[in-house]
N, C-alpha and C positions, 0 to 999 in steps of 0.2 A: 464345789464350784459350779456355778452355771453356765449352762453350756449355749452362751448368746448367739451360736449361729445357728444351733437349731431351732432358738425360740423365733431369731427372725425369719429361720424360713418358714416355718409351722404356723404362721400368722398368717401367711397365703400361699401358699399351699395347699392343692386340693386336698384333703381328705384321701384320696382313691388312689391318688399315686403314692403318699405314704406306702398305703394298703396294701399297693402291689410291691415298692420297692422291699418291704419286709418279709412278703413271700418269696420275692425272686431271692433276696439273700438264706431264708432257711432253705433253696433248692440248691445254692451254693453255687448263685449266678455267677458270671464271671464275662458274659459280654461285654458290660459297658463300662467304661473307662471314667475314672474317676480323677480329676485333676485339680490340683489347688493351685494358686497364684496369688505374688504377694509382692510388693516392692515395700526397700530396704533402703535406710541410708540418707541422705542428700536428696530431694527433688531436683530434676532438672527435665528439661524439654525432650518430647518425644519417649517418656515413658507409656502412655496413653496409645501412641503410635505401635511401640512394640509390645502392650496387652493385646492391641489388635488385631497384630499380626499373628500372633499366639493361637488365640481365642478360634480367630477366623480360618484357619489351618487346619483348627483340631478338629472344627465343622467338617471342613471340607474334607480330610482323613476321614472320620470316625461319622459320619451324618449326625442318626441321633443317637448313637451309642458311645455319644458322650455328656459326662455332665462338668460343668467347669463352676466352682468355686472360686468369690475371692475374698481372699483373707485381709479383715482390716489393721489398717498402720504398722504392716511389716512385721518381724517375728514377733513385736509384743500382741499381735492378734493372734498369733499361732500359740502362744502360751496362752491366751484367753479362751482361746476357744470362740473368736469373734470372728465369723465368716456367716457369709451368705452363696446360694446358690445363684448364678447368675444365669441371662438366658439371652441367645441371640441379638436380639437388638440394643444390648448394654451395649454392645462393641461397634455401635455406628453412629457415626458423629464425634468420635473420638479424636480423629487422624491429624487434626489440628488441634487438638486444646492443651494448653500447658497442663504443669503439677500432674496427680496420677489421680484417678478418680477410687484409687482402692485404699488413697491415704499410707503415709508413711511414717516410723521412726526411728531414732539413732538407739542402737542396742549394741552397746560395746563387745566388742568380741573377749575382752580382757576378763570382763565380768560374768561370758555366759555359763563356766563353769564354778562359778562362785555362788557359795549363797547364805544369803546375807541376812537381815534384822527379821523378814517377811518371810523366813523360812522355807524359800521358793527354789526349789529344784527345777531352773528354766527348760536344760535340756530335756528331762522328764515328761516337762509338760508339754514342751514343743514336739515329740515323738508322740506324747500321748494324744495331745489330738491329731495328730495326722494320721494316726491308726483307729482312732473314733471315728472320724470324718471316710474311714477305708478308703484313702485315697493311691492310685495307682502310682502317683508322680507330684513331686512339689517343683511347679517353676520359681524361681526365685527371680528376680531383678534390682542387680545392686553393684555398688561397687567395690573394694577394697575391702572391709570390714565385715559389708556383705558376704563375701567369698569366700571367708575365713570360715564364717556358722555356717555356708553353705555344706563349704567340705566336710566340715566337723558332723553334720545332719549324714551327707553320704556318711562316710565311717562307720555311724551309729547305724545305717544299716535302713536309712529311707532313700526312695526314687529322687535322685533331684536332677534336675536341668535350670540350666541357671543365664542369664542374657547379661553384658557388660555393658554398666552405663554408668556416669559422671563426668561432670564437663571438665574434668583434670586430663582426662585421658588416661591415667596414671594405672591403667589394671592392667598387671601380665597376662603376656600372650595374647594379645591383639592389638591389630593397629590403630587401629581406630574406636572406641568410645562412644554410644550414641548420648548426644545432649552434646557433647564436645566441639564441633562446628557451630552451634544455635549459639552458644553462648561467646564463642569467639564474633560472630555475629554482632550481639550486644556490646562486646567490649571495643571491637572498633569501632561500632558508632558511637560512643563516649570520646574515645580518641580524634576521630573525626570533629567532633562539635568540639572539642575542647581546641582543637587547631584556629577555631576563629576566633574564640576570646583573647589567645595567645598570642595571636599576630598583632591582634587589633591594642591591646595593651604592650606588649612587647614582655612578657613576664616566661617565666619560667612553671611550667605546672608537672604536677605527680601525681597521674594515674593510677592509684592502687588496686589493681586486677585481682582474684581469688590464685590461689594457687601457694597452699600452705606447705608440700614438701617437695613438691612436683612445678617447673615454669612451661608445662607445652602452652597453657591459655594467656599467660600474657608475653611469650614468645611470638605466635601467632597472633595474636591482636598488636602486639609492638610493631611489628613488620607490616602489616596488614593495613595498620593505621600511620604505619612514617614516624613513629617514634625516634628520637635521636640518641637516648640510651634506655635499653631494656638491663633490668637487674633481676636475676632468676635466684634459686636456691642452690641450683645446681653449682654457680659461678659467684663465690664470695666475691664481695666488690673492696674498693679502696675508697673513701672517699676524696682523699687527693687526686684521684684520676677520675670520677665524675666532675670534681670543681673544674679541673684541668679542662675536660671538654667542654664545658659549660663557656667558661672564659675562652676558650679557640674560638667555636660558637661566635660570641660577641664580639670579638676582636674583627672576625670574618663580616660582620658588619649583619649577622643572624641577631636579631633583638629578644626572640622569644626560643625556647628551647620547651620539649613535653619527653618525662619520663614514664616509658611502662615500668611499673614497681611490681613484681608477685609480693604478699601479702606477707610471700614466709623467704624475700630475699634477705639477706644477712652477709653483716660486714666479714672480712677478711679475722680479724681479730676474735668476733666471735665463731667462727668456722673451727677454730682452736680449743674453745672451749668442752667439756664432756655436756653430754645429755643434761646432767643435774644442775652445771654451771651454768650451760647456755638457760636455763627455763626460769633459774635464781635472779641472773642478768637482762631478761625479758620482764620479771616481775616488778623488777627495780625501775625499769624504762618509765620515765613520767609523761613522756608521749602517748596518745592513743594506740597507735599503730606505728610500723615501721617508717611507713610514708612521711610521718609528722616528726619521725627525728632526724630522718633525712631530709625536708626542707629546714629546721631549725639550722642543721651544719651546715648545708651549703648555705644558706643565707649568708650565716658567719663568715662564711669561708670567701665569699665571690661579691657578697654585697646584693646580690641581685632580689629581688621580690619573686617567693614563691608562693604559692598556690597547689591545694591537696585535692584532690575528688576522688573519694570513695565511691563507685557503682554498688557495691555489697552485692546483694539478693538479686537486683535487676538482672545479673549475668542468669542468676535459674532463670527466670519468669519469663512470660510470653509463649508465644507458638512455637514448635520448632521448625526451623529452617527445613527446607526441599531436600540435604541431603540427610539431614537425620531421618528425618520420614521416611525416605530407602530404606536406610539403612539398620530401622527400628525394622522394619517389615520385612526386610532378609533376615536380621539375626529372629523374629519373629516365627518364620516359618519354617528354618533351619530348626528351631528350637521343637516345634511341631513334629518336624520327620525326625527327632530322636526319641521322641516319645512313643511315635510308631513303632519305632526298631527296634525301642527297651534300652536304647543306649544311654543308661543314668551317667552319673557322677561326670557329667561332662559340664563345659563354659560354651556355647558357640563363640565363633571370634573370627576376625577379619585379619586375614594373612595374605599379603601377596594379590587381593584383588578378590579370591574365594570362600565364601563361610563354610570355615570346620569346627568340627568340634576340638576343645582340649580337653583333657581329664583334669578337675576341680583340684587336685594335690597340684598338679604343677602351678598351678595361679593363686592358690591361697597363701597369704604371708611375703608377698612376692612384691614391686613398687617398679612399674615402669619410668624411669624418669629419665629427663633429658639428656643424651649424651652431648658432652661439649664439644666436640667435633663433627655433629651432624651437619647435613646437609644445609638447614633452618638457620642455625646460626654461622656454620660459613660466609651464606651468602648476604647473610646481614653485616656482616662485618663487613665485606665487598663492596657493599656500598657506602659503609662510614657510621652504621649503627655500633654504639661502642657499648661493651658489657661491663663498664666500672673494674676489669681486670688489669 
């Protein structure tokens, strides 16, 4: 196999620093620190923020006694062998731009010890080049699934520090999620614009928000945006008791009504069903999406004219917001001073207002999701937001 990141660095690259990198390793160098970085998973806003903070940390630690690699499109680059070495000013002008500049992809956790038609030993090849590449420490940046190879990579006995991003919020052991706030962001403003069509017609609309096992982003964009019933995962719903609100609504002399829908909310009935039954019962669905069978029954049900809008992808895309930028650049340089200190197998993470570290076993396999008695949805309720329960 070709080893694409050395061919791209050797393409410009002096000559004479090879020359000397290959000496200093036969004298069994050992100054300079060697770091690779790589995003996993889901795009979303504010990864580019927290390369940055990374990058420009490890500067400011290590001067030039460091070298930082980025590995392209996530661990399928680290099975490739596809990386480049990077240098200083990759990492400016970064601080706002959406998506990740090091490119990313989904690589199932389920599958990376499987091996399949292409007779590819992935965790093999993902150790082997990180031990080609002699790298000090692998950052990772990812979410959920991410976590999983993270840990599985410590285990196997590599450097890793690892940063928590996805706009679900949904990773254990931290409060917070960078991309999480940008995107809730996005989704209110869909909910906002959707409030003028809705009045101005007098109809009923369903926002279908992301959030496939986990409702913090359309919890928080529900609320954010004056939704009159949010439907989460967490909270199987009734469709009798949505029509019910619906028509109170109306009766009230309220003409237009706007649901936040998470993507992966579900009915009471299917909450019942096993793993196998509910995905057989999803298959069968002749609706697009959840959203499109929930305005078919309430139509049926209340009479009223409804209306679907999917945001989809919009919620990644764009800049991120002022606090993910912080908060890419704390978990950023937190991630930094544990590379300094050799302290691997760690997540940084937001506890209590502080970034610490956690150790990778306790957050891999793990699903933050919304308790029904939080705070969020209390106070939603309090004001007459109703959860279809």
């Amino acid at each position: 196999m070709i080893d694409k990141g050395r061919a791209r660095t050797s393409s410009y690259a002096p000559a004479l620093f090879y020359l000397t990198r290959i000496l200093s390793y036969g004298k069994g160098y050992i100054g300079m620190k060697r770091i690779g970085i790589l995003t996993s998973g889901g795009d979303c806003q504010g990864l580019n923020a927290a390369i940055r903070g990374v990058c420009k940390a490890l500067y400011g630690e290590f001067k030039d006694g460091v070298e930082i690699y980025g590995i392209h499109d996530g661990y399928r680059g680290l099975m490739d062998g596809d990386y480049h070495r990077m240098a200083p000013q990759d990492f400016s002008g970064i601080l706002t731009l959406g998506g990740t500049i090091l490119g990313t992809s989904r690589q199932p956790f389920k599958m990376m010890r499987v091996i399949g038609d292409d007779n590819r030993d992935k965790v093999k090849e993902m150790k082997d080049t990180y031990r080609r590449m002699k790298l000090d420490c692998l950052v990772v940046l990812g979410g959920n699934g991410t976590h999983k190879t993270a840990n599985l990579l410590s285990e196997e006995g590599l450097n890793v520090v690892s940063l928590p991003k996805t706009i679900d919020n949904d990773v254990w052991g931290t409060e917070m999620t960078f991309g999480f706030h940008s995107a809730v962001e996005v989704a209110t403003n869909v909910v906002d614009c959707i409030h003028t069509t809705a009045t101005s017609h007098g109809r009923v609309f369903i926002v279908e928000i992301m959030g496939h096992k986990v409702g913090w982003l359309p919890l928080y964009a529900g609320v954010a945006g004056g939704a009159d019933v949010i439907l989460l995962p967490e909270i199987p719903y009734h469709i009798d008791s949505i029509a019910a609100t619906l028509e109170a609504r109306n009766k009230a002399g309220k003409s237009f009504s706007i649901l936040a829908v998470a993507e992966g909310a579900l009915s009471v009935e299917e909450s019942k069903l096993s793993k196998k039954e509910f995905k057989a019962a999803r298959a069968r669905m002749q609706q697009p999406s959840i959203s499109y069978r929930l305005a078919k029954e309430i139509s049926e049900k209340t009479g009223q004219e409804i209306r679907v809008t999917v945001p989809g992808h919009f919620q990644r895309g764009g800049s991120p917001c002022a606090y993910d930028r912080v908060l890419s650049t704390r978990f950023g340089t937190a991630a930094a001073k544990l590379i300094k200190e050799q302290k691997y197998g760690h997540m940084v993470a937001l506890q209590n207002g502080a970034i610490v570290p956690v150790p990778l076993g306790e957050v891999a396999g793990k699903l933050k999701t919304v308790p029904v008695d939080c705070e969020e949805i209390l106070s939603a309720r309090e004001i007459g937001i109703t959860f279809g329960d």
